[in-house]
N, C-alpha and C positions, 0 to 999 in steps of 0.2 A: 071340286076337282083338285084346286089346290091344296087342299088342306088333306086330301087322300095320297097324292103327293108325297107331303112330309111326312107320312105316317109309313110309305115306305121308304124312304131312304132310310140309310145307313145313318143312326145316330153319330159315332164316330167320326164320320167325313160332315156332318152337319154342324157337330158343336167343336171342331178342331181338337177333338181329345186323344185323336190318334192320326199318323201319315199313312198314305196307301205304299203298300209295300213296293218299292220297285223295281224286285229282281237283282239289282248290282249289289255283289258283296265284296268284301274286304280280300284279296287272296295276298299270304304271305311272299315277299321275294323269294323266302329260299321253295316255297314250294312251285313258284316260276320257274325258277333256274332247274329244278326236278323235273318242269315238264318241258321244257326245251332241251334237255339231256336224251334226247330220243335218237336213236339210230347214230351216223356218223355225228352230230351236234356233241355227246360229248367227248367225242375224239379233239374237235377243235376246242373245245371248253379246257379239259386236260391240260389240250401243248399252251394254250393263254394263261393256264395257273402255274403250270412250271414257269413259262417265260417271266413271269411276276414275280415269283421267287427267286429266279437267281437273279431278275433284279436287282430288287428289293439287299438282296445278299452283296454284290457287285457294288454296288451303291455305297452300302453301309462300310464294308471291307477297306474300299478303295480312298474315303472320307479321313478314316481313321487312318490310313498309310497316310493321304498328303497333310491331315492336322500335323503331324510328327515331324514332318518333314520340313513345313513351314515355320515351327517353332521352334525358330531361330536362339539357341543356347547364348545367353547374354554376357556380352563379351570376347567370343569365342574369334571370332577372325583378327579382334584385335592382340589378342593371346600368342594367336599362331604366327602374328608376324612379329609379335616384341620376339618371341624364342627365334626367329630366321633372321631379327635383327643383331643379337648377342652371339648368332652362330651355333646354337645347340639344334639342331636339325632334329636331334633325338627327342629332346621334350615336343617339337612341334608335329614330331609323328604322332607322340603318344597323344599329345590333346586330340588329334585329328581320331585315331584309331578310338577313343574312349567315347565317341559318337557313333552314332547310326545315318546321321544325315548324311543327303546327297550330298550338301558341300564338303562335309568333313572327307566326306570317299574323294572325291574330286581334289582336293586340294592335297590329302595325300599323298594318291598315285603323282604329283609333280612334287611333293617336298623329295618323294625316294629317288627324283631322276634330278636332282641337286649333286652339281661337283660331276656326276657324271654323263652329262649333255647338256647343250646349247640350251639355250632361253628359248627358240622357237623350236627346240623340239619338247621342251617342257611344255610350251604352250598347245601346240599340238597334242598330247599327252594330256592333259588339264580338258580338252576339246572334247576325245573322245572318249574321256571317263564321263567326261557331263553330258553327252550323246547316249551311253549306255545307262546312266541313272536314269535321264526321261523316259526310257523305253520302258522300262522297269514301273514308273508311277504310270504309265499310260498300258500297262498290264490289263486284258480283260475290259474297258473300257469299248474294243471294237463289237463286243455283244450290247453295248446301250446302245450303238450306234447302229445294229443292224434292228434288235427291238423296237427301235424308235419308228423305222420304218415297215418292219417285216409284221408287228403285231395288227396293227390298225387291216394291215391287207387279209392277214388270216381272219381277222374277224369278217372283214367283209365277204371273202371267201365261203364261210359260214352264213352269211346271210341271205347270199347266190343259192347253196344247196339246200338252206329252207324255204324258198321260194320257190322251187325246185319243186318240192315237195310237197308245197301247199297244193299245186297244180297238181299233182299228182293224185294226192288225196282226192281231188274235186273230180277230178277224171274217173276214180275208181267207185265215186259215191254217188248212192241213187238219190241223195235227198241233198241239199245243202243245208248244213250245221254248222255251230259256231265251232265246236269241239272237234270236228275234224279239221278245220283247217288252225286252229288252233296251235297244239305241237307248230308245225312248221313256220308259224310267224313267229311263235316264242324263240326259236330256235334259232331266227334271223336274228331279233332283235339283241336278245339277251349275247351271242357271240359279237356283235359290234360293238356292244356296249361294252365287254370284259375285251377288244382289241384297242378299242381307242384308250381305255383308261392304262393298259399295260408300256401304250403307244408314248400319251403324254408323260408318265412318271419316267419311263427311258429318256425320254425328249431330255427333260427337262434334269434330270438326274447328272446326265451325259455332258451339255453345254455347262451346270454349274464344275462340275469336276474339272473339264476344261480351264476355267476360270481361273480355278485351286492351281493347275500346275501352272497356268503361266504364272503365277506368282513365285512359284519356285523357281522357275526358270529365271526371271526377272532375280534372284537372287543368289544365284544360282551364277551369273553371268556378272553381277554387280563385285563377286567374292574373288571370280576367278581375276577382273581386272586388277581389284587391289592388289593380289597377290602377283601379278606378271609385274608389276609399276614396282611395287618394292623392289621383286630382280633386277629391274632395267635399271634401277638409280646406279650412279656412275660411281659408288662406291663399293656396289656390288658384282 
């Protein structure tokens, strides 16, 4: 009996020369992401890749304004006030004008209101040029700060609607299969997945930039003192 046995089995599954096949295969992401593209799925798929781009863009853009900004020309505030010490107003415009930086804008607009107003309305003056520069690096920075929050929801959003629609599917179908319900989990998973990632890179893109300006700020604030303390000495 036994020996009739092994004379049917399967040689292969007897001498480990082969595995039983198990059905599960390999499927590519990008042909996931095609099959969760179904119906409104990739309407929200769409607004998650734009939103990732101008990220992405926003990000990069914004990076490059504050490096420039930050990088403080060596020397320079002490330039500007050797020339406001000797009295040429005009050389200390020029060094200021031959910059792009916020300080150099800012301390400008108060070298021009020199001889013709008060120290505190210089100051004042100095305030709200460095009030209009922040506004300016903090440009476009209010889209990380709504992507941070807005994408993670729109995915979810999309995960609601293909759950939606799994149910729907199952309602409309007389047999239960993987492939029908299928589309509709894809379509959940794959849009939560493209929200939270759009989500974190905003997050995180958003508070570093933050970071960036207050440095400027902080220097920003450090340039405009020296230069009011110079006016105020009693022999100015």
């Amino acid at each position: 009996m036994s020996s009739f046995f092994f004379l049917q089995a399967d040689p292969g599954i007897v001498t480990g020369a082969s595995e039983p096949a198990t059905g599960v295969k390999d499927v590519p992401i990008w042909d996931i992401i095609d099959q969760s593209n179904q119906g409104i799925g990739w309407i929200i798929n769409l607004i998650l890749l734009i939103m990732f781009g101008y990220t992405i863009f926003v990000f990069v853009e914004r990076f490059l304004a504050l490096r420039k900004a930050t990088k403080e020309e060596q020397g320079f505030l002490n330039n500007v006030k050797s020339q406001i010490s000797n009295g040429n107003l005009q050389g200390a415009k020029d060094i200021c004008n031959s910059s792009d930086s916020p300080i150099a804008k800012m301390l400008g607009k108060g070298i021009s209101r020199i001889g013709s107003a008060k120290n505190e309305s210089i100051a004042a003056t100095i305030e709200n040029t460095g009030k209009f520069e922040i506004l300016r690096l903090e440009q476009r920075l209010n889209f990380l700060a709504t992507a941070a929050g807005a994408a993670p929801m729109i995915g979810f959003l999309g995960t609601t609607i293909g759950m939606v629609v799994v149910f729907i599917d199952l309602q409309n179908a007389s047999t239960l299969e993987l492939k029908t319900i299928a589309p509709g989990i894809m379509t959940a998973m794959v849009t939560t997945v493209a929200g939270l990632i759009v989500g974190i890179i905003a997050f995180m893109g958003y508070n570093f930039l933050v970071g960036q300006i207050g440095k400027v700020v902080y220097q920003m604030e450090n340039a405009a003192l020296e230069f009011m303390d110079l006016l105020n000495q009693p022999n100015k």
